[in-house]
C-alpha atoms as one frame of an Amber mdcrd trajectory, in Angstrom:
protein
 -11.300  25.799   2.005  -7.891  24.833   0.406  -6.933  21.372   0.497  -3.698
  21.340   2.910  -0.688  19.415   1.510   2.522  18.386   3.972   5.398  18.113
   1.484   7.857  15.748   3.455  11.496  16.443   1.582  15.000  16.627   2.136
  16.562  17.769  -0.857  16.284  21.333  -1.623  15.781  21.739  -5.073  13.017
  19.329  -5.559  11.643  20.677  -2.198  11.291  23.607  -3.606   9.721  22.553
  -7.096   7.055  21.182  -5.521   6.376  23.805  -2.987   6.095  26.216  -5.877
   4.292  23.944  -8.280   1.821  22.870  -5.588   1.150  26.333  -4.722   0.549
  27.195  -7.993  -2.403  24.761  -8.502  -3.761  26.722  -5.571  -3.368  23.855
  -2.523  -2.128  24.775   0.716   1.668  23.613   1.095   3.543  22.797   4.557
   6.786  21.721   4.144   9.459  19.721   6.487  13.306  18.275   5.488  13.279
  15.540   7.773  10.893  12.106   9.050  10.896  13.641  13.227   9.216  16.800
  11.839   7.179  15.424   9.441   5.602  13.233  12.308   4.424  16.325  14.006
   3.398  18.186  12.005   1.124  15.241  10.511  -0.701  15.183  13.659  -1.030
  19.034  14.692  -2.002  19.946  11.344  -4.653  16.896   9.974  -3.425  17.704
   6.034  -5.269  16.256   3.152  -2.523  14.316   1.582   1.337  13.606   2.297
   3.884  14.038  -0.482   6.477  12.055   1.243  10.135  10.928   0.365  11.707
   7.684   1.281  15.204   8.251   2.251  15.278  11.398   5.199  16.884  12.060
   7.768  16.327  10.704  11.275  13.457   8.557  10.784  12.638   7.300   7.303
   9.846   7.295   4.555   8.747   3.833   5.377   8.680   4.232   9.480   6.209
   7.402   9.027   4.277   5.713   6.476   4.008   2.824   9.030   3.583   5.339
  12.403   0.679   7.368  10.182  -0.846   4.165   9.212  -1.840   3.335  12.983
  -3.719   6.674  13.596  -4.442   8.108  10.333  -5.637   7.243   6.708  -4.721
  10.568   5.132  -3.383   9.548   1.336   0.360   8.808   1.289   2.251   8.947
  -2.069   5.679   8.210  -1.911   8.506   9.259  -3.732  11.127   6.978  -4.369
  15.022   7.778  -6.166  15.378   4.186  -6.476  13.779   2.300  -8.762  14.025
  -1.561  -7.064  10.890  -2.818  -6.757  11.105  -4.328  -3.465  10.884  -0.366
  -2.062   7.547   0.213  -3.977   6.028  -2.553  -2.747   7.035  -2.344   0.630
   6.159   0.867   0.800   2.867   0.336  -0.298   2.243  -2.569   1.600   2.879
  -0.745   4.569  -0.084   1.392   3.641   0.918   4.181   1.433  -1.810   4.635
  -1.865   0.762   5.658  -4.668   4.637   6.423  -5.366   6.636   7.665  -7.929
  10.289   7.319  -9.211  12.708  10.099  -9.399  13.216  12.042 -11.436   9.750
  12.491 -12.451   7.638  14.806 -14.204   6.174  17.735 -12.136   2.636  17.021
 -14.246   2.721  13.301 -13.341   3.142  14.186  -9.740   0.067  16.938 -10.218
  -2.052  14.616 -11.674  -1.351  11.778  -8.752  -2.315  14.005  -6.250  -5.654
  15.278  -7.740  -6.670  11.512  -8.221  -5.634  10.760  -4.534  -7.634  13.580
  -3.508 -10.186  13.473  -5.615 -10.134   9.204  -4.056 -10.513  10.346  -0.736
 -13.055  12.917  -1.620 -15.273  10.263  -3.187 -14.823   7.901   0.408 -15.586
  11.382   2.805 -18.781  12.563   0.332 -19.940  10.436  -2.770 -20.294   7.223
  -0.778 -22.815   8.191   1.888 -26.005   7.799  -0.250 -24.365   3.958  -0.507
 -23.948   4.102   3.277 -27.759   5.872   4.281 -29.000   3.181   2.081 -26.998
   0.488   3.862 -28.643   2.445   7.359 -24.626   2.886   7.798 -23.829  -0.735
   8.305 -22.945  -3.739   6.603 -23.120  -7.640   8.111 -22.166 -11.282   6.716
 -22.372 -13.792   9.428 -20.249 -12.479  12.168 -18.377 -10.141  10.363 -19.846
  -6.293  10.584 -18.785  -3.354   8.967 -20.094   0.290  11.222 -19.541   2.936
   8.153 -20.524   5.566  10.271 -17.507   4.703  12.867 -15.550   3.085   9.810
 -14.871   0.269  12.190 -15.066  -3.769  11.666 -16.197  -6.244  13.820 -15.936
  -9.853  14.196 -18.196 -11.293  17.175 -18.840  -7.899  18.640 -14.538  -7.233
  18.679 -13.171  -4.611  16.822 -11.179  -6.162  14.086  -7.780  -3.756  13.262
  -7.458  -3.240   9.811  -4.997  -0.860   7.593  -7.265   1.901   5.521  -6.869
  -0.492   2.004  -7.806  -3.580   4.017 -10.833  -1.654   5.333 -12.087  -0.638
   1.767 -11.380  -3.948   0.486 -13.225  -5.932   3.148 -15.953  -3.587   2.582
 -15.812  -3.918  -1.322 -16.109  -7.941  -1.045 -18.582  -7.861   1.528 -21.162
  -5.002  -0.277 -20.657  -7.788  -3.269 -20.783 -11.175  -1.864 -20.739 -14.199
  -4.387 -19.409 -12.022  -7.245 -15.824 -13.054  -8.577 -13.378 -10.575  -9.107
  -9.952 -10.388 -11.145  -7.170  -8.685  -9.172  -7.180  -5.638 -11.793 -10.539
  -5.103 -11.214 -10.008  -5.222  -7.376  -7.456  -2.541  -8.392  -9.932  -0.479
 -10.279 -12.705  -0.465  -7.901 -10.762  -0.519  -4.122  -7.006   1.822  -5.139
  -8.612   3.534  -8.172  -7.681   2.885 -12.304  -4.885   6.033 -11.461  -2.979
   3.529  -9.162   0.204   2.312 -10.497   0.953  -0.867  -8.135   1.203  -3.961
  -9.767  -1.857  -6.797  -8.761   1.157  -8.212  -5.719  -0.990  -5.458  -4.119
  -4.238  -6.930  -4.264  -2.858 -10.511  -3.153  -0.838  -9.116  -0.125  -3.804
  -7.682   1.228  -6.064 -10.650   0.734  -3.514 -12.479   3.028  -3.687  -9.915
   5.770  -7.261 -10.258   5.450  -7.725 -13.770   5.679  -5.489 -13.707   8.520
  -8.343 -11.828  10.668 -11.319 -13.061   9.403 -10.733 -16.344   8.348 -10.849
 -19.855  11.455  -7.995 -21.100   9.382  -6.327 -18.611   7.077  -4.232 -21.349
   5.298  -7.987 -23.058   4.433 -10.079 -19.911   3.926 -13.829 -20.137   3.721
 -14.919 -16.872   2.990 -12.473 -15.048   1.209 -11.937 -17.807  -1.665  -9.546
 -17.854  -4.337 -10.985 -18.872  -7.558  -8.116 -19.924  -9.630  -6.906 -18.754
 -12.378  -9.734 -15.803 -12.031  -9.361 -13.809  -9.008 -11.449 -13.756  -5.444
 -14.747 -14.452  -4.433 -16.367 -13.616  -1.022 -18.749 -16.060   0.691 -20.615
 -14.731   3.528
């Protein structure tokens, strides 16, 4: 089966590049101009990634990527004609796993969506030996982590989390006691392809510690060792 891609773009010409270019590489391309579409067909037709555009029409780049982030965790990579840094980051702390600048090269954009892909592929398939091993669940004092319902749980409640802040409670707590440096917390939780800066890593500590921590301004399990990175004490 061909992995589907929803191509979310308002101007023509590049709509149409990457219509043509993803086709070519042999994936399955829907395509909508504006955010109220996009939305819809999202949902009705589950794709396998999102090429989505910031600016649109109606409803924006970052209030899908924000709307999608609630029900699904279907890669997102943005695409940005602005280069300001406070869009990338926003967007991606809103939950979206990669952007890119316009104009930008057709092979780039290729290449970032077979790494997404091939990311999510490795979360649906590769990690389930991990996960039979685990017998599908992972615990540290009160917190639990259900892989087979990919749901966390603090004192029997189910604990909300974003699809990053999933992975990376899930990466400290299958490695408790170990330190890690933010790049490698890049490298092993968004992937080496990933092209956010380590802001990334620290914004999503914070949300973190804000639901699994007593006191998130004095946090006891997810520590910050300084000048290093982050540890996590069970």
């Amino acid at each position: 089966m061909r992995e589907k891609i929803l191509v979310v773009e308002d101007d023509a010409a590049i709509r149409e590049a990457l219509v043509y270019n993803l086709g070519r590489e042999g994936y399955e391309v829907l395509v909508v101009a504006d955010g109220s579409e996009a939305l819809t067909v999202a949902r009705n037709a589950k794709p396998s990634l999102i090429v989505l555009d910031l600016m649109l029409p109606e409803v924006d780049g970052f209030d899908i990527t924000r709307i999608l982030r609630r029900e699904s965790s279907v890669p997102i990579l943005m695409l940005t004609a602005r280069d300001d840094e406070i869009d990338r980051v926003l967007g991606l702390e809103l939950g979206a796993d990669d952007y890119l600048t316009k104009p930008f090269s057709m092979r780039e954009l290729l290449a970032r969506v077979k790494a997404l892909l091939r990311r999510a592929g490795i979360v649906r398939g590769e990690a389930e030996p991990r996960q039979a091993q685990a017998g599908k669940a992972v615990s540290s004092g009160d917190l639990h982590i259900d892989l087979a319902r990919h749901e966390a749980h603090r004192d029997d409640i189910v604990i909300t989390l974003k699809p990053k802040e999933f992975d990376l409670l899930l990466f400290f707590m299958q490695n408790q006691g170990q330190v890690f440096t933010r790049v490698q917390l890049l490298e092993k939780v968004w992937g080496w392809e990933f092209s956010g800066g380590s802001r990334t890593v620290d914004v999503h500590v914070r949300w973190l510690r804000s639901k699994i921590e007593q006191d998130p301004e004095r946090p006891v399990r997810l520590i910050t060792v300084r000048g290093v990175g982050y540890r996590f004490e069970g």
